[in-house]
OpenMM code with the backbone's topology and positions (N, CA, C; nanometers):
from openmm import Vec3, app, unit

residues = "UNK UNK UNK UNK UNK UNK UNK UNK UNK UNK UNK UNK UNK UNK UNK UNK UNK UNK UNK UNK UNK UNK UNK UNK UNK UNK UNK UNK UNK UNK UNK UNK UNK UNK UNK UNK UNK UNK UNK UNK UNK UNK UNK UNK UNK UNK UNK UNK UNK UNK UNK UNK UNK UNK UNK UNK UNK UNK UNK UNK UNK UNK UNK UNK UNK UNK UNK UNK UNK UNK UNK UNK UNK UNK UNK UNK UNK UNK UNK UNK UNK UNK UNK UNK UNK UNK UNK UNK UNK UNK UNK UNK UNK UNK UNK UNK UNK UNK UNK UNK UNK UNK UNK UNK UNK UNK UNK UNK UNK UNK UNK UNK UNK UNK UNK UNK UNK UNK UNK UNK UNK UNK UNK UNK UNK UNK UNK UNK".split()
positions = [
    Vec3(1.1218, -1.1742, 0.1734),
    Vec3(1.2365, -1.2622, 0.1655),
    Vec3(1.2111, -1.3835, 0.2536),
    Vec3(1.1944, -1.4845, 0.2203),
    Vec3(1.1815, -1.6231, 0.2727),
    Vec3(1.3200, -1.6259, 0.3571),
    Vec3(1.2735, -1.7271, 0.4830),
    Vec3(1.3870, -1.7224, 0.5975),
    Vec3(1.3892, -1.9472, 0.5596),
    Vec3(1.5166, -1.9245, 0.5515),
    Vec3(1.6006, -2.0669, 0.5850),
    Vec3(1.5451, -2.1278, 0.6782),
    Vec3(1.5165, -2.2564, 0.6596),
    Vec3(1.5284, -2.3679, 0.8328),
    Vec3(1.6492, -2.3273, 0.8710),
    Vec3(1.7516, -2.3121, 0.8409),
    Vec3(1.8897, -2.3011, 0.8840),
    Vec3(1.8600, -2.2208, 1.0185),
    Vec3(1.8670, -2.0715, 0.9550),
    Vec3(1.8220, -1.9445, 1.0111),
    Vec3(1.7315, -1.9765, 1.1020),
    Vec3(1.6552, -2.0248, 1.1418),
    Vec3(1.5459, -2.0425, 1.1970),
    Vec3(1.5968, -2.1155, 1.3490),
    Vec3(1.6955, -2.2183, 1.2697),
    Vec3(1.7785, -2.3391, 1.4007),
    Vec3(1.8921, -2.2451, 1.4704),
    Vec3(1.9538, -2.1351, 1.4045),
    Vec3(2.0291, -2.0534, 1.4447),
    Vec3(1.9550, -1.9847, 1.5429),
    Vec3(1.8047, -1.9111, 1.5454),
    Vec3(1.7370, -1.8049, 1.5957),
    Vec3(1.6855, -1.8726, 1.7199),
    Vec3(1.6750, -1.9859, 1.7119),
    Vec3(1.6171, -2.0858, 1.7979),
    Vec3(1.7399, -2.0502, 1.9542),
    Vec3(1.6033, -2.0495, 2.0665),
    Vec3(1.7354, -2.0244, 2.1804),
    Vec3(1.7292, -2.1460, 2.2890),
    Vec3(1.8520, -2.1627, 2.2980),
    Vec3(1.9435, -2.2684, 2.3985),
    Vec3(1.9821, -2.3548, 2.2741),
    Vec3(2.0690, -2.4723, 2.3227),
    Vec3(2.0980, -2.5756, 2.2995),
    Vec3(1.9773, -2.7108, 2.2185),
    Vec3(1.9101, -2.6620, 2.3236),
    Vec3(1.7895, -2.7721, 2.3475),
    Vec3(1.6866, -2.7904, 2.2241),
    Vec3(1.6707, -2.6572, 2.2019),
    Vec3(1.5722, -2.6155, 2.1142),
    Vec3(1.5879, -2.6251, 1.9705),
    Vec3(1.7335, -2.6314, 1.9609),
    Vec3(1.8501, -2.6701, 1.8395),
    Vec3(1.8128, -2.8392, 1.8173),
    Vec3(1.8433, -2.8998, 1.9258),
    Vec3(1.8940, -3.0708, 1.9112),
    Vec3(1.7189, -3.0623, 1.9239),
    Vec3(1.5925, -3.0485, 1.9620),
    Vec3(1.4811, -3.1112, 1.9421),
    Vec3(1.4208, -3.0878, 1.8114),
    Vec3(1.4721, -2.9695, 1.7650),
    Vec3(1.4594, -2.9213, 1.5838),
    Vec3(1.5307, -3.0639, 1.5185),
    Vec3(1.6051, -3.0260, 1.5516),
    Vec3(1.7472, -3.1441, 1.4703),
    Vec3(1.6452, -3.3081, 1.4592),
    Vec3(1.6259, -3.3489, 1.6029),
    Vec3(1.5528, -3.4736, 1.6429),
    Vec3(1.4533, -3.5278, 1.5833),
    Vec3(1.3759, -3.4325, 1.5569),
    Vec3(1.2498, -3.4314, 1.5351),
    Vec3(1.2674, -3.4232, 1.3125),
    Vec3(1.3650, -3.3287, 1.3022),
    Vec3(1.3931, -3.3337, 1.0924),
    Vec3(1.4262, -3.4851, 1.1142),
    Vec3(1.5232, -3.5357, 1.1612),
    Vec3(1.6086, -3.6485, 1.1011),
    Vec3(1.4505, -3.7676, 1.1837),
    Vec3(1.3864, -3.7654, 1.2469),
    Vec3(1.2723, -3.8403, 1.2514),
    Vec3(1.1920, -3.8417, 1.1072),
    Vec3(1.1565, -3.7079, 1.0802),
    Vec3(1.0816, -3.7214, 0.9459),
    Vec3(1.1580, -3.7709, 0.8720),
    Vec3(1.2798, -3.7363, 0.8328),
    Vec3(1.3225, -3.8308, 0.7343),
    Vec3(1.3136, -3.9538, 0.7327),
    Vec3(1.3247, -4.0280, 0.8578),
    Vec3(1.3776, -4.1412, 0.8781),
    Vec3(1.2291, -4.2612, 0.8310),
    Vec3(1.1142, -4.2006, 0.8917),
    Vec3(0.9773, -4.2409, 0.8385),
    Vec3(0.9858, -4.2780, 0.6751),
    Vec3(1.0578, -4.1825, 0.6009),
    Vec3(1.0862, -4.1812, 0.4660),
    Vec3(1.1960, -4.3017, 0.4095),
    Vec3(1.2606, -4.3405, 0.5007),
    Vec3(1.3722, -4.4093, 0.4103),
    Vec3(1.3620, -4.5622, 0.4141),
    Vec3(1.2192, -4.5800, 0.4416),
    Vec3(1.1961, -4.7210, 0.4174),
    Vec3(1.1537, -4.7544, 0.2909),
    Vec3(1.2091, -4.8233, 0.2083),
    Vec3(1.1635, -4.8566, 0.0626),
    Vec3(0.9894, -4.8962, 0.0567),
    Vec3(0.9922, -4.9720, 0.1160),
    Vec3(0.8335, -4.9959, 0.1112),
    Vec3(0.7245, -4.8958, 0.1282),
    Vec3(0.7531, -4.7884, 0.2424),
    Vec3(0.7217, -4.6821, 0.2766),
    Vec3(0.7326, -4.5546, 0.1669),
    Vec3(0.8070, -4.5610, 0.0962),
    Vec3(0.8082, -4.4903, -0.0118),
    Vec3(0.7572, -4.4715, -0.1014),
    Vec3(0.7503, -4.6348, -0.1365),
    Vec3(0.6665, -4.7068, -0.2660),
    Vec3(0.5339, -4.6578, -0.2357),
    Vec3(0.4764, -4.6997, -0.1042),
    Vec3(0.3192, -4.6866, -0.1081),
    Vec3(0.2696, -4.4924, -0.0825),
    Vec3(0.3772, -4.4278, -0.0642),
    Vec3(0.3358, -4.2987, -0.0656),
    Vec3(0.3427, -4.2589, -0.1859),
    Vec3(0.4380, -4.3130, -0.3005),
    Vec3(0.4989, -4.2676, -0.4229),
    Vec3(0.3135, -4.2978, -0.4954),
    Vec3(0.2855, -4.4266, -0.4342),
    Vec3(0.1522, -4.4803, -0.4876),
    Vec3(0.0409, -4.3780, -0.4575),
    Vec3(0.0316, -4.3573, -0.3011),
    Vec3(-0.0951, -4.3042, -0.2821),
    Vec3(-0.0882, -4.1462, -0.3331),
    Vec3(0.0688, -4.0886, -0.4140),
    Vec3(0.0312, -3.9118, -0.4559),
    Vec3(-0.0342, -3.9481, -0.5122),
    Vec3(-0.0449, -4.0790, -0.6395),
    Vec3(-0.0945, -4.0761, -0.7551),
    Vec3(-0.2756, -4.0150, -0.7081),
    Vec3(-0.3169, -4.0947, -0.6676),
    Vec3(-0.4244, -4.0995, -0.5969),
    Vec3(-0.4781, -4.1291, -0.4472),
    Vec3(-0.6485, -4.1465, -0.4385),
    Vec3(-0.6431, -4.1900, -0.3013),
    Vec3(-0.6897, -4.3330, -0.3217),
    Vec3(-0.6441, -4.4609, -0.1993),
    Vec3(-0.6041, -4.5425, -0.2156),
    Vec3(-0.6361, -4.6214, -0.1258),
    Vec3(-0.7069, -4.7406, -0.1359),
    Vec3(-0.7622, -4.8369, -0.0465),
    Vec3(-0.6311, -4.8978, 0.0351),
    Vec3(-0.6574, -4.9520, 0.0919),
    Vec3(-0.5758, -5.0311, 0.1806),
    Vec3(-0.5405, -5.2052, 0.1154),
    Vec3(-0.6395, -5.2325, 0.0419),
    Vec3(-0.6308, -5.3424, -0.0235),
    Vec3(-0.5736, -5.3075, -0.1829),
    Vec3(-0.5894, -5.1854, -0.1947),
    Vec3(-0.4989, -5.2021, -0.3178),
    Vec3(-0.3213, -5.1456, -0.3046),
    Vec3(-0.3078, -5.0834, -0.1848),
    Vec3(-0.2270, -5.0763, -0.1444),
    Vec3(-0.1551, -5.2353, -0.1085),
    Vec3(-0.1748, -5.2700, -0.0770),
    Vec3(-0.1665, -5.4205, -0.0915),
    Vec3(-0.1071, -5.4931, -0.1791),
    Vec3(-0.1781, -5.4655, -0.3242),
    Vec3(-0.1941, -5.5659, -0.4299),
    Vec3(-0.0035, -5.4840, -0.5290),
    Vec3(-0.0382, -5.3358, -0.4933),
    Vec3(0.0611, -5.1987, -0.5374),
    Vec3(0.2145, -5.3088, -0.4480),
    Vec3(0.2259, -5.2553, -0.3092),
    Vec3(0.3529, -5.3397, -0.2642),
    Vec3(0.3886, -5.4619, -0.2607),
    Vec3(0.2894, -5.5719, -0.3283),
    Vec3(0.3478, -5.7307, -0.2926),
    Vec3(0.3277, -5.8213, -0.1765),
    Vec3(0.3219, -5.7380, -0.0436),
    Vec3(0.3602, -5.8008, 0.0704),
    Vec3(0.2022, -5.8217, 0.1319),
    Vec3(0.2141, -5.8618, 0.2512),
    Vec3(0.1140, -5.9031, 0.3461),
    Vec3(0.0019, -5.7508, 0.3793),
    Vec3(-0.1351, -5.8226, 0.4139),
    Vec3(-0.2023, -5.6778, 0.4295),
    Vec3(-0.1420, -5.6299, 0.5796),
    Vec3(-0.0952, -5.7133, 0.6617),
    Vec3(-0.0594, -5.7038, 0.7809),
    Vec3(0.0498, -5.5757, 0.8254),
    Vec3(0.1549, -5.5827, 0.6986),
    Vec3(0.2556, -5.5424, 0.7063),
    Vec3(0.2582, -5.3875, 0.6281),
    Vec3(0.1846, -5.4255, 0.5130),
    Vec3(0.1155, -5.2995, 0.4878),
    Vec3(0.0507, -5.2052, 0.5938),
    Vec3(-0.0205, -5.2758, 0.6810),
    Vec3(-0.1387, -5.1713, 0.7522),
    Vec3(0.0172, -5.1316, 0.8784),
    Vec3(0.0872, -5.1721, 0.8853),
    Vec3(0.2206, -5.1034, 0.9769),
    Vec3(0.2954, -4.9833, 0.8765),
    Vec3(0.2687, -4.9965, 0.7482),
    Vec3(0.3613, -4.9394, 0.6788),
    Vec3(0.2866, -4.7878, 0.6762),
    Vec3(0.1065, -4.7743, 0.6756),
    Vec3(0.0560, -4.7530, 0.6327),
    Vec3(0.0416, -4.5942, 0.7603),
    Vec3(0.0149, -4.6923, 0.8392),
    Vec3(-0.0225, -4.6606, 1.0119),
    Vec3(0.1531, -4.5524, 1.0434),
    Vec3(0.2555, -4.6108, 0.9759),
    Vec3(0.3578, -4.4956, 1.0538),
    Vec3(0.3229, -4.3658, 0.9243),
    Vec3(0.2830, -4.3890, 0.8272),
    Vec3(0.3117, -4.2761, 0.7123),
    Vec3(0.2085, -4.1874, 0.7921),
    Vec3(0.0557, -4.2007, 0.8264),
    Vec3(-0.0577, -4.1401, 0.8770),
    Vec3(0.0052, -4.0804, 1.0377),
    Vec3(0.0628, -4.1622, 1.0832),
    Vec3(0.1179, -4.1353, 1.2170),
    Vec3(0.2226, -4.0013, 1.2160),
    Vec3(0.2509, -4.0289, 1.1058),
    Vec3(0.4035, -3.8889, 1.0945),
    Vec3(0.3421, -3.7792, 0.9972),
    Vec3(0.2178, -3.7866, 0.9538),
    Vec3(0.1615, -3.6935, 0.8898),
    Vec3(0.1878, -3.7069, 0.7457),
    Vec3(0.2385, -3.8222, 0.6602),
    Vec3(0.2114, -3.7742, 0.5289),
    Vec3(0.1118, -3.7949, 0.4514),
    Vec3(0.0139, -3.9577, 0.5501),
    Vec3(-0.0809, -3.8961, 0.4825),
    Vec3(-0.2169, -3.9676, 0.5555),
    Vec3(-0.3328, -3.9177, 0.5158),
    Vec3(-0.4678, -3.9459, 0.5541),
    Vec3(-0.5372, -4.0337, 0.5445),
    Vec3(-0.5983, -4.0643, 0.6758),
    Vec3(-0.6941, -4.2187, 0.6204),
    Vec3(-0.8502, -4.1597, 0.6526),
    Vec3(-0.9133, -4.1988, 0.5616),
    Vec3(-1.0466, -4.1690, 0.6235),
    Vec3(-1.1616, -4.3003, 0.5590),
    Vec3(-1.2670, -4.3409, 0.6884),
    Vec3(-1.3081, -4.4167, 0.6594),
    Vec3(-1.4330, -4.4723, 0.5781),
    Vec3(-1.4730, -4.5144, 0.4628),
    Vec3(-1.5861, -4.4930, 0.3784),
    Vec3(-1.6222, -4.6239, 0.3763),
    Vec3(-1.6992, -4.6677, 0.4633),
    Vec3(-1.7536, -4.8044, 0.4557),
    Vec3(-1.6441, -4.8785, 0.6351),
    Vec3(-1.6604, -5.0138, 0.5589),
    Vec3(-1.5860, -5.0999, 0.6311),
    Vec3(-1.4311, -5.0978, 0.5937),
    Vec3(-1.3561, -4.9850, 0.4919),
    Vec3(-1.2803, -4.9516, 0.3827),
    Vec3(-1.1876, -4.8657, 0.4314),
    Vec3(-1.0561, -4.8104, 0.4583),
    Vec3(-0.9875, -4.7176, 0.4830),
    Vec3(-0.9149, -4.6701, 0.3268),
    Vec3(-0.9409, -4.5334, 0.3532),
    Vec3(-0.9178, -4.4583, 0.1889),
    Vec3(-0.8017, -4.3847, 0.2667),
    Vec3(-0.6777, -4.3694, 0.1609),
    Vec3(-0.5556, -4.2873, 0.2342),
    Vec3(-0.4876, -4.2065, 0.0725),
    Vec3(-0.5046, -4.0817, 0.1705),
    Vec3(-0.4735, -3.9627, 0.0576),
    Vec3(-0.3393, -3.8665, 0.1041),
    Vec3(-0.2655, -3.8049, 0.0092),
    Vec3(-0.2103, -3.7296, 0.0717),
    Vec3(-0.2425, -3.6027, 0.1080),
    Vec3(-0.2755, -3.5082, 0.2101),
    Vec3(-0.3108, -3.4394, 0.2711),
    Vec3(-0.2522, -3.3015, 0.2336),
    Vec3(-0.1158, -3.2934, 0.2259),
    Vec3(-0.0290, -3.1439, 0.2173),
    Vec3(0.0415, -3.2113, 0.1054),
    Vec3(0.0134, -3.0878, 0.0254),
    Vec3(0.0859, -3.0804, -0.1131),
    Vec3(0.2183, -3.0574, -0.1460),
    Vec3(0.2929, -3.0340, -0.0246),
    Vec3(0.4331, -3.0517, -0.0066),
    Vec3(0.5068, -3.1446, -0.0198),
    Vec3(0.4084, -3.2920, 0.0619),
    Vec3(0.4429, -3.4295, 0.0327),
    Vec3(0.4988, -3.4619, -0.0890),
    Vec3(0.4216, -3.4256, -0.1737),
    Vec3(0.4485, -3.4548, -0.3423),
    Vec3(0.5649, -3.3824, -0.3612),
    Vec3(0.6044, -3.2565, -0.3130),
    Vec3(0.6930, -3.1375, -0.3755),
    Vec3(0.7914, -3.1848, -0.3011),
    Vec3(0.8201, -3.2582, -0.1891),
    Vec3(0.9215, -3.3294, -0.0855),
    Vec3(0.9957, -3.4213, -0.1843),
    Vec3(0.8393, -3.5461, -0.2219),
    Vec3(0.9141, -3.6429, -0.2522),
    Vec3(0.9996, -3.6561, -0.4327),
    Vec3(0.9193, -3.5661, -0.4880),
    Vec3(0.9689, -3.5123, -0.5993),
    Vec3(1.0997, -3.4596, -0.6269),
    Vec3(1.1577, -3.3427, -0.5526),
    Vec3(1.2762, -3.3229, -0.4825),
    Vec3(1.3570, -3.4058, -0.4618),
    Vec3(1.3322, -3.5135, -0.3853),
    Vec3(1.3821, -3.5961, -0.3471),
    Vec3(1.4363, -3.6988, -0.4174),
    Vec3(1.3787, -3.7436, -0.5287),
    Vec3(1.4279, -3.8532, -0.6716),
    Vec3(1.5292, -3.7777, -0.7179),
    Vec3(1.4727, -3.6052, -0.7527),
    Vec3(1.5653, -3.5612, -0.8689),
    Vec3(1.6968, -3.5538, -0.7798),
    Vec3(1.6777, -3.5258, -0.6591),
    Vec3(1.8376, -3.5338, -0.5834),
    Vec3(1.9094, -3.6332, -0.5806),
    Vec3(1.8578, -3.7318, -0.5850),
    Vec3(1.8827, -3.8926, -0.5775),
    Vec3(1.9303, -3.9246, -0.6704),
    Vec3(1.8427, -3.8774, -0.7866),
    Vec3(1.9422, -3.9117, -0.9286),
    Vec3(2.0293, -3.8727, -0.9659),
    Vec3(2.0655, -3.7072, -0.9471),
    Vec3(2.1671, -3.6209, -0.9985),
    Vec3(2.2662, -3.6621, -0.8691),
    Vec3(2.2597, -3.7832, -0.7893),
    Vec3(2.3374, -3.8037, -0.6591),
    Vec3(2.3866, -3.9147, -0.6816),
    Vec3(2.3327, -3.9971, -0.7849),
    Vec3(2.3415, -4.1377, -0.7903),
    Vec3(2.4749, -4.2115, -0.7607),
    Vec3(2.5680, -4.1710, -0.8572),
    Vec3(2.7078, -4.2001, -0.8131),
    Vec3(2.7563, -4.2390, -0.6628),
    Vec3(2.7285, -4.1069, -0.6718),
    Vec3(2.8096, -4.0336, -0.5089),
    Vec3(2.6985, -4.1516, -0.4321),
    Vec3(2.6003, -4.2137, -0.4140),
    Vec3(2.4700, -4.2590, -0.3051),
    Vec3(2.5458, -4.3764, -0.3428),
    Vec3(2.5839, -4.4711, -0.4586),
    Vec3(2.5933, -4.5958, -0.4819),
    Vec3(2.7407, -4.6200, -0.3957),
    Vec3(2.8535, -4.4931, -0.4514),
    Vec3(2.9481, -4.5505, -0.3469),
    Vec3(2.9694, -4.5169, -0.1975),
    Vec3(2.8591, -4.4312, -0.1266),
    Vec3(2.8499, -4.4405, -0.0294),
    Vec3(2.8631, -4.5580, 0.0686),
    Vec3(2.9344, -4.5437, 0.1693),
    Vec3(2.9664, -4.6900, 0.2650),
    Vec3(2.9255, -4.6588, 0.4010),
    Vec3(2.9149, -4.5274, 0.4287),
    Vec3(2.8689, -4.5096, 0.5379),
    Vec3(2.7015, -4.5341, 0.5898),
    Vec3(2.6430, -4.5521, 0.4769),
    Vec3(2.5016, -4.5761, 0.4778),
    Vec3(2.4237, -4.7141, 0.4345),
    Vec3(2.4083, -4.8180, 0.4883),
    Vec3(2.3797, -5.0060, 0.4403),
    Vec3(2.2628, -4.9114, 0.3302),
    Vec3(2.3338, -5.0011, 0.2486),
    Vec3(2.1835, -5.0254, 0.1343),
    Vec3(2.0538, -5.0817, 0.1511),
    Vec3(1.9405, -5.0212, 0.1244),
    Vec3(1.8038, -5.0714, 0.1698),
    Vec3(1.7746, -5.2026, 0.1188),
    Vec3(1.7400, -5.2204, 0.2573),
    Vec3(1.6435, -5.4009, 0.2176),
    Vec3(1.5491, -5.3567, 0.1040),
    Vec3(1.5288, -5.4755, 0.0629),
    Vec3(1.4051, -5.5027, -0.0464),
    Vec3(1.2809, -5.4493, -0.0096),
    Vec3(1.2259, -5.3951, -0.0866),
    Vec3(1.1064, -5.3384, -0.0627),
    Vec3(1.0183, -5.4843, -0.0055),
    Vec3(0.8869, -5.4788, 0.1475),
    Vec3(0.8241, -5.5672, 0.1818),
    Vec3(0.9270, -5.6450, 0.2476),
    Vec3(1.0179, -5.6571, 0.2959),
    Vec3(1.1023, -5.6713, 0.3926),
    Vec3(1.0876, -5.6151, 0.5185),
] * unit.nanometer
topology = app.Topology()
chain = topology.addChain("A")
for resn in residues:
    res = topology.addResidue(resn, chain)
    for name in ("N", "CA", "C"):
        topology.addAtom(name, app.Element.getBySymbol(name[0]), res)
């Protein structure tokens, strides 16, 4: 029988150990809810993925890319490794995909309810 995160934040002892669980989910998410950041992970499940075509994929500056690029690798979703003078970035754990997958179909079957949400600003433009 598979055990809940829930269960898990419940089993967890003190206070502390609760709010650094807590701290640390709503961090991962938060890596996630940048449109641009999305786009180029949505890009790199497809495959693995230069940095310059990552680039050409979001629109924006390579500059701003290699920040976009640098927090996704930084928070673990995904891998850079270097082949040449070239950074290749893959996704690493196959969960990523099963996360972000999840994540549309919730979004969509949410759509309503997300559009009239007010408690949450609507995302800047992707490359913003």
């Amino acid at each position: 029988m598979a055990r809940s995160i829930i269960a898990d934040v419940t089993v967890a002892s003190g206070a502390e150990s609760a709010c650094t669980h807590l701290d640390t989910t709503a961090k991962f998410f938060r890596a996630l809810s940048d449109p641009t950041r999305l786009k180029l992970l949505e890009f790199i499940l497809a495959a693995e993925r230069t940095a310059a075509e990552c680039v050409v994929h979001a629109g924006i500056s390579q500059p701003r890319v290699s920040v976009h690029l640098s927090c996704l690798a930084d928070c673990g979703y995904v891998t850079a490794r270097r082949d040449g003078k070239k950074l290749r970035y893959s996704v690493g754990d196959p969960r990523v995909a099963d996360l972000v997958m999840l994540a549309r179909s919730l979004a969509t079957d949410n759509a309503a309810a997300l559009d009239c949400c007010t408690r949450i600003p609507a995302a800047a433009h992707a490359g913003e």
